[in-house]
PLY file of the C-alpha trace (Angstrom):
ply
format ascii 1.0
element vertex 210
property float x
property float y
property float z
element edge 209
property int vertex1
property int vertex2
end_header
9.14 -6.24 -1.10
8.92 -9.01 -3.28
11.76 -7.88 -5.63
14.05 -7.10 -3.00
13.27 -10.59 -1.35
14.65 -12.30 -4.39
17.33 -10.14 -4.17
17.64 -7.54 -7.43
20.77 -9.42 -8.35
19.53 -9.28 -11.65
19.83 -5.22 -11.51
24.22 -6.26 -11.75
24.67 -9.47 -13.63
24.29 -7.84 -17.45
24.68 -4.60 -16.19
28.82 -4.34 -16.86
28.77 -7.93 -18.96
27.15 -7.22 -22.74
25.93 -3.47 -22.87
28.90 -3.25 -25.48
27.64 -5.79 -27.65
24.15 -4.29 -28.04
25.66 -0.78 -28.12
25.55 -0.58 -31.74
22.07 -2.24 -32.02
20.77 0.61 -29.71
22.32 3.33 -31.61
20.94 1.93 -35.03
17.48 2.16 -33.43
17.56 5.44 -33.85
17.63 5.12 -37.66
13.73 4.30 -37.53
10.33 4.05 -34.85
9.99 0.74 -33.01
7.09 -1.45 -34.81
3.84 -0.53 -33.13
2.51 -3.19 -30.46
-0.47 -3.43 -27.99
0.03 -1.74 -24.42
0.04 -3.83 -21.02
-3.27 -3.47 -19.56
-3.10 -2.48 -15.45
-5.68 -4.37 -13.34
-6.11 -3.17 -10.17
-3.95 -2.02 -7.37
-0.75 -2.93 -6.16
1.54 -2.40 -2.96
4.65 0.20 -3.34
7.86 -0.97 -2.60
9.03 0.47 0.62
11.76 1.66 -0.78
9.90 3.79 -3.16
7.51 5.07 -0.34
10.81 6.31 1.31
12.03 7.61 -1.89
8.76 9.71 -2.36
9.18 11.15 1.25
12.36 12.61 0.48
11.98 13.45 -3.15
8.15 14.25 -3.27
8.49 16.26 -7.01
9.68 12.83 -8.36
6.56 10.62 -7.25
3.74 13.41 -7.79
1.27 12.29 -10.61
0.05 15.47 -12.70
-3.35 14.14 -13.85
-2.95 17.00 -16.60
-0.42 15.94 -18.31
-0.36 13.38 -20.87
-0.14 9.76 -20.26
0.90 8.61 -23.43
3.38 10.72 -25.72
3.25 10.46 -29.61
6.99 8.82 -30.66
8.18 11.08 -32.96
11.39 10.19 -34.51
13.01 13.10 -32.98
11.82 11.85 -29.65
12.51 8.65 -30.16
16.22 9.36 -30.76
16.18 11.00 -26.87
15.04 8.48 -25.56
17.39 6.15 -27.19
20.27 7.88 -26.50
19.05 9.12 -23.03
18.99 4.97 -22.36
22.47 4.43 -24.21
23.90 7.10 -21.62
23.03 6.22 -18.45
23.83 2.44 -19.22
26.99 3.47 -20.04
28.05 5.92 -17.32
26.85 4.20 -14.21
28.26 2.14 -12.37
26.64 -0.85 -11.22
26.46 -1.77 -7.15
24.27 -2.96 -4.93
22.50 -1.03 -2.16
24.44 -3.01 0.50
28.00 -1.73 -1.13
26.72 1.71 -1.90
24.55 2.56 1.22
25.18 0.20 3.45
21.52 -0.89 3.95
19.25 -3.90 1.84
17.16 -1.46 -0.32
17.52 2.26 -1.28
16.02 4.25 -4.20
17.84 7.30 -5.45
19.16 9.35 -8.31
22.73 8.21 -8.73
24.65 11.63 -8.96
27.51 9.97 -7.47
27.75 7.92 -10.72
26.67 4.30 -8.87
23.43 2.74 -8.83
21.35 -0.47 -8.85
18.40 -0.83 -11.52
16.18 1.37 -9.83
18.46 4.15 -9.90
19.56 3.70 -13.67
15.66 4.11 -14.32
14.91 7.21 -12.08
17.79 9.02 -13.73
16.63 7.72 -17.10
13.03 9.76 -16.19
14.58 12.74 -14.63
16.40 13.11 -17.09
13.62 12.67 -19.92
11.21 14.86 -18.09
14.32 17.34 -18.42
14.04 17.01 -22.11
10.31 17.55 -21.83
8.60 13.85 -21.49
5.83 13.90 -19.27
6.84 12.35 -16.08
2.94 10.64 -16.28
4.14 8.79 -19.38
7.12 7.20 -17.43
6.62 4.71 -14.79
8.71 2.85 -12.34
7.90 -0.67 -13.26
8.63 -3.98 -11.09
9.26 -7.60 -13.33
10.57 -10.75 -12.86
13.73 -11.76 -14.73
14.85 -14.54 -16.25
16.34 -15.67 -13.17
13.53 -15.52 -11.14
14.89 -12.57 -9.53
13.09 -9.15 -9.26
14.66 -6.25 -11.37
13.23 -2.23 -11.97
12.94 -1.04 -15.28
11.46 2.06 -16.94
8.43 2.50 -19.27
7.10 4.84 -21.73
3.92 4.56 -22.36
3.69 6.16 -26.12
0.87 6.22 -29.01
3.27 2.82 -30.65
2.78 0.83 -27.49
4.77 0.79 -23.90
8.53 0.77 -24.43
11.19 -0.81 -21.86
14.32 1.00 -20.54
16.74 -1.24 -19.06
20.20 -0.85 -17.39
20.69 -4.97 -18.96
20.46 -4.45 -22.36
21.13 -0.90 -24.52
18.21 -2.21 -26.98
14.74 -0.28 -25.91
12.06 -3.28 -26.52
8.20 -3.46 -26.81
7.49 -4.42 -23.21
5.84 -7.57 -24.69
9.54 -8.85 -26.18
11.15 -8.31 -22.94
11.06 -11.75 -22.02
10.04 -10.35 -18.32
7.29 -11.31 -16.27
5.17 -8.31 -15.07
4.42 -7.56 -11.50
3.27 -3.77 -10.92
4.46 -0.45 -12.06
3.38 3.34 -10.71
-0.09 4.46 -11.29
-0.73 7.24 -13.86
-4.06 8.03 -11.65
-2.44 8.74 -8.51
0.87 8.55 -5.92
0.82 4.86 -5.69
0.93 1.63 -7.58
-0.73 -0.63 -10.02
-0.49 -4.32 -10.55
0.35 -5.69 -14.04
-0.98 -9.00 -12.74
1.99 -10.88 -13.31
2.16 -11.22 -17.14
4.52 -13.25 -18.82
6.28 -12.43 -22.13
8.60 -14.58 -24.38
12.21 -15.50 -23.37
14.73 -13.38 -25.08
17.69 -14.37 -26.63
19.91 -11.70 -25.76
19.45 -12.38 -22.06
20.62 -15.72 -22.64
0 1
1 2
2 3
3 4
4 5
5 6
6 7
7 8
8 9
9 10
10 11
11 12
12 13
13 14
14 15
15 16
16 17
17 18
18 19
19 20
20 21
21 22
22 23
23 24
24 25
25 26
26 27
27 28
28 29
29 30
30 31
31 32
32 33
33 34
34 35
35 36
36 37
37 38
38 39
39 40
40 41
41 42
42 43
43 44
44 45
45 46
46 47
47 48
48 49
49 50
50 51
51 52
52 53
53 54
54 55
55 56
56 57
57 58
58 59
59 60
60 61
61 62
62 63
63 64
64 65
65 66
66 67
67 68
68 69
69 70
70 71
71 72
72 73
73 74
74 75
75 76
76 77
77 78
78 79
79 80
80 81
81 82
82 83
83 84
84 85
85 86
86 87
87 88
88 89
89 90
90 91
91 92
92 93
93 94
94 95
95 96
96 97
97 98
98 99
99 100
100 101
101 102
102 103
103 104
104 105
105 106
106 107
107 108
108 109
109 110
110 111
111 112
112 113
113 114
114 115
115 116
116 117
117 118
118 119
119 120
120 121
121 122
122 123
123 124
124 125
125 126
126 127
127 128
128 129
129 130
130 131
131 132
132 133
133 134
134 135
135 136
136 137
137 138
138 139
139 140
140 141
141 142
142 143
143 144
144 145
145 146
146 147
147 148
148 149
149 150
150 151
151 152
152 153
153 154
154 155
155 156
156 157
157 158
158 159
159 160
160 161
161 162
162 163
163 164
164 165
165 166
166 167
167 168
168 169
169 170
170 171
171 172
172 173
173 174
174 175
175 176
176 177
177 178
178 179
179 180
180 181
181 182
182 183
183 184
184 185
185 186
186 187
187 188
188 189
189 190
190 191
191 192
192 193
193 194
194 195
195 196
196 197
197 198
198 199
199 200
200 201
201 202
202 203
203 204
204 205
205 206
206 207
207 208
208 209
């Protein structure tokens, strides 16, 4: 897995190290709707991470694709405020580790419900958690970047009617995924159990990652 081969150490670095400086940056998002902005356009199809494939086998409900459901939502400011401080909560109450510490093995993908995770856990709580609250789970897809470290890192996005927002366990701050400063590899397909690339898609260096 390409991700895991540059070693997810990004999932950690910001992870315990400036979450409480953006804290109250998150929580004024709340106040009004992100500024609407185009979506990332999939092209083509992409190889899931082992990881995820193992995931799946164990937890099928959380990989199955409903092709009924919606695959955008409309961000109402109600929903926006879950999802804000759905984000703001996880970030705050896991702990960051790496697989190798927690499991003992390079790569696992699981729900953290012993309170310690790497980034793909912080985002597969973030969407069980969401669908909880009533977000289709079609809307929210595992998605695979490159940092600005050149190392790989999992975040979550919603794909909603004012473009496809970014959940990530580095910053509190929910960002168009175009302002992420990321560079986009592949996230789950809404068509199917499976994965589509995002053909490696570079966005703007941002600040607060600096």
């Amino acid at each position: 897995m390409l991700s895991k081969v540059r070693g997810y150490r990004s999932c950690l670095i910001a992870a315990a190290i400036g979450l409480a400086a953006t804290a109250a940056q998150a929580q004024s998002q709340s106040a009004g709707l992100p500024v609407a902005s185009a979506p990332i356009i999939a092209n083509g199809d992409a190889r899931a991470p082992y990881a995820w494939t193992d995931f799946c086998k164990r937890t099928p409900a959380e990989c199955a694709v409903n092709t009924q459901e919606d695959d955008t939502v409309e961000l109402t400011p109600k929903l926006w405020k879950t999802i804000v401080a759905t984000n703001l909560k996880a970030n705050r109450e896991i702990e960051a580790v790496t697989d190798q510490d927690h499991w003992g093995v390079v790569d696992r993908w699981d729900i953290p419900t012993d309170g310690k995770g790497d980034c793909e856990d912080y985002v597969l709580l973030k969407r069980k958690r969401l669908a909880e609250a009533g977000v289709p789970r079609r809307a929210m897809r595992v998605t695979v970047v490159i940092d600005e470290d050149n190392a790989g890192h999992a975040v979550l996005m919603i794909r909603t009617d004012r473009g496809d927002l970014i959940l990530d366990n580095k910053r509190n701050a929910i960002l168009p995924w175009s302002q992420t400063g990321y560079t986009y590899v592949k996230r789950e397909s809404q068509a199917r159990v499976g994965w589509t690339s995002l053909g490696g898609l570079s966005t703007p260096t941002v600040a607060s990652l600096r």
